[in-house]
Each structure stands twice: as C-alpha cells, then as structure tokens.
C-alpha positions, 0 to 999 in steps of 0.5 A: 686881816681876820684869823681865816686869812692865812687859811684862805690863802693856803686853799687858794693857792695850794689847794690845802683845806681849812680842815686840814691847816693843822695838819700842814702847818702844825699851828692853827690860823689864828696862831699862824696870823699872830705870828705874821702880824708882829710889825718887825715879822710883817715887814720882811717876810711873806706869808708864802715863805712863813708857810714854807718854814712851818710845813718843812719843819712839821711835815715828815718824808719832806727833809729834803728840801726838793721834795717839800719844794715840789709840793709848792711848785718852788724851786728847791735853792729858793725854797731851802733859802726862804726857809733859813731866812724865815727862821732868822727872822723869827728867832730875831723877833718872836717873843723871847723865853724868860725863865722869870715868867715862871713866877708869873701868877704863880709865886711858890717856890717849892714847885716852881715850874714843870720839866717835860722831856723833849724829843731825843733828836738823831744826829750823824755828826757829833761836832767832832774837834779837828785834829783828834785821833781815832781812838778819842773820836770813838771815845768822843762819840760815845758821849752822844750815844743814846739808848734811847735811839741806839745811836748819837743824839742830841737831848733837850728838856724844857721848862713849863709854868704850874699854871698853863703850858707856856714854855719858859725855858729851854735846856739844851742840847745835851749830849745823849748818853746823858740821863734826865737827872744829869741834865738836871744837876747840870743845866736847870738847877744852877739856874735856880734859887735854892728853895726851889723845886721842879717836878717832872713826869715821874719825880721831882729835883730839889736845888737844895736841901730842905730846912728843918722839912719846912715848906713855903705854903701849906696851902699848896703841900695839901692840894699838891696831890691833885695839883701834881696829877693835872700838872702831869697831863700838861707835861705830856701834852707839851712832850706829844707837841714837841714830838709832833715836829718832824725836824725835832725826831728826824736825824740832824744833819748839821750843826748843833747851834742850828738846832738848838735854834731851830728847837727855841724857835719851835717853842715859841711858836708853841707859846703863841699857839698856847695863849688862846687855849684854857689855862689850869683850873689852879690858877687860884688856890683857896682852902676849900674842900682841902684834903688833910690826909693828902701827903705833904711834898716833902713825901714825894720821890725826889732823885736822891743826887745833891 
C-alpha cells in the first residue's frame, strides 16, 4: 500500500479531494497510512472507521455524532460506535509516550525538555462526588473554574524534546483554576531528576536549586540564547496543532478519563505525523561562532516557587 491510498480512497468514496485530506482528517496520508499499517491496527480496524474517528475528532460543528455521521451516510449508533471502538484500538496499539525519550540525542539536563500549553477544554460536569451537599458542590465546582474560558475546564501541559517536537509526555488534566506554575510544581517536576530544568513559553521551572550556579555544559549556557528562541517556534507550533482539534477546544460532556484518553491518543497521532518532518538544526552542538556575551541560563526568569 503506497502513502496515496488512503487518499484515493477518501476521494473515491466521499468525494473528498487529496488537497483537501488535511483539512478532514487533521493528518496527512502518509501519516494516516503509518497508522493504518501497524499489524495489530491493520487487523481490527477498517480504513473507513479510522477515518470516522479522525474526522470527528478534528472537524467542528460535528460533535454530534448524527451530524458527522450524515457526511458519510452512516448511521449515527454505527458511527458513534466505530468511533469509540477505534480510539480503543489506537490507545492500545499506537506508540506509547515515554518521558525517557527526552534523553534521546539530547543528553543535557538543564534544560531537558520543552513544556507547551494544551488547550483549556470546557466541561459541563466536573465529576462531581455523590452525596455532597450544596454549598461544597459550589465549593467543588470552583476548582475547575478557569479564567481562561470563564467557566470549568480541564487543562492539560505537554512534555516536547529540545530537539524535534516529539511529544514525550502528558500532564494532565488538571482542574482549571490551576495556573501553569501549579501544574508544574505539582505533575511535571515530581517526575523529574533534580538537576533538571524545563522551559516553557515565557519561563523557565527548575526541580531544584542550583549548586554553587554550576551548570552542567558550558557549551549549551552559551548558545542557549539562540537555542531558546528556535525552541520557542517549536512550543507554538505544538500548542497551534493541539488546538487544531475540535474535540480538545469544544465543551466535554463526559468523563474526564475519557478525554484524557482522548487527548493522549491525539499526541500520538501527532508523533507519527512528526517523524517525517525536519528536525532542529541543534541536534549537533559545536563550539563555532559561539557568542560569549550571551547570557548564562542561570540569568534566565525562573518562577520564583520552590
């Protein structure tokens, strides 16, 4: 099976032009392809029902399941089950995120990965406990009230590699009165070595104190300027794909485990459509043309709360 297959297909049976595969699916052929191909996928799901899932997560004004069903002249109980039962077979068999991969071609510690922002995602039920009186499910609401969104949501944060933008872990969901240096404190620094450092948009966290100010590779604090503004081109662009799915901005409606599957197998997809496009130009350090007023990363702005 070449890379256009699933493309022919598409057009052949829905009419959807080549040119305009991305823009149903979210991913491209070849991505859509790799994914079809993994034997464990290959065997249990059909190449329509794969389709199904993409376009229902990616497209907007399709959250009801009827509506997007009507596009493919499916039946809408069909087509809301060949949806979940696709996104069970992926989250069992696409590759799993591994926060290790963040040493992988990229050895240093200080930073050792990139934080991008996911989507805040609205919800309308906050898994509320049984048996809670009125006033502490006023209380208990709260705690998902984002300002972001002037209502309750869920937040996510997701772990990228210095070097490309694989996506290596995710953190999440979090209760969206939360801001971005709690989420942090709490779910992305206990799983971290103590020398480390993350970096994200507009700062950057450490897991510890530093020793002394010493740094780990001088070769790095000197081009980290530089390295710094690339990373953040690749930060953005993981946050702008994220947002690109319709199912990670538009209200929730049911379980938080759900999405948070949901969300995980996203990233993966993302991973896979990932592998084929150009990695960073720093993949390979080397002293040349090194600028020895650049500041040290020690001088950078770190949030102030260990």
């Amino acid at each position: 099976m070449d890379s256009e297959d699933v493309a022919v297909f598409a057009y052949a049976t829905w009419r959807i032009p080549p040119s305009k595969f991305y823009v149903y699916f979210g991913v491209s052929p070849v991505c859509c392809n790799k994914i079809y191909m993994i034997p464990e996928i290959y065997s249990r799901v059909q190449r329509e029902h794969l389709l199904y899932m993409l376009f229902y997560f990616k497209q907007k004004n399709f959250h009801s399941f009827e509506k997007a069903a009507e596009y493919f002249h499916e039946r809408g109980d069909s087509f809301r089950r060949w949806v979940w039962a696709t996104l069970e077979r992926l989250d069992q068999h696409l590759p799993k995120l591994n926060l290790e991969n963040r040493f992988h071609h990229w050895t240093v510690h200080k930073p050792s990965m990139a934080l991008a922002k996911g989507p805040t995602v609205p919800i309308t039920n906050p898994n509320l406990p049984y048996n809670i009186s009125e006033y502490n499910n006023r209380a208990y609401q709260m705690e998902y009230c984002s300002d972001e969104i002037n209502g309750p949501g869920l937040k996510y944060m997701v772990g990228v590699h210095m070097i490309d933008r694989e996506i290596v872990g995710v953190f999440g969901p979090n209760k969206g009165h939360k801001t971005d240096n709690e989420i942090v404190q709490s779910t992305v620094l206990p799983q971290l070595h103590q020398s480390e450092i993350v970096i994200g948009t507009r700062c950057a966290w450490k897991a510890s104190p530093f020793v002394n100010g010493e740094m780990d590779l001088w070769l790095v604090e000197k081009r980290m300027p530089t390295i710094l503004e690339y990373q953040q081109q690749r930060i953005k662009s993981v946050e702008r794909r994220l947002n690109s799915w319709a199912i990670l901005t538009e209200k929730w409606k049911g379980s938080h485990a759900q999405h948070k599957k949901i969300f995980d197998v996203i990233c993966r997809i993302l991973n896979i459509s990932f592998e084929d496009e150009p990695k960073s130009r720093w993949s390979h350090l080397d002293e040349d043309n090194i600028d020895d007023d650049a500041p040290l990363i020690s001088e950078l702005p770190f949030a102030n709360f260990i």
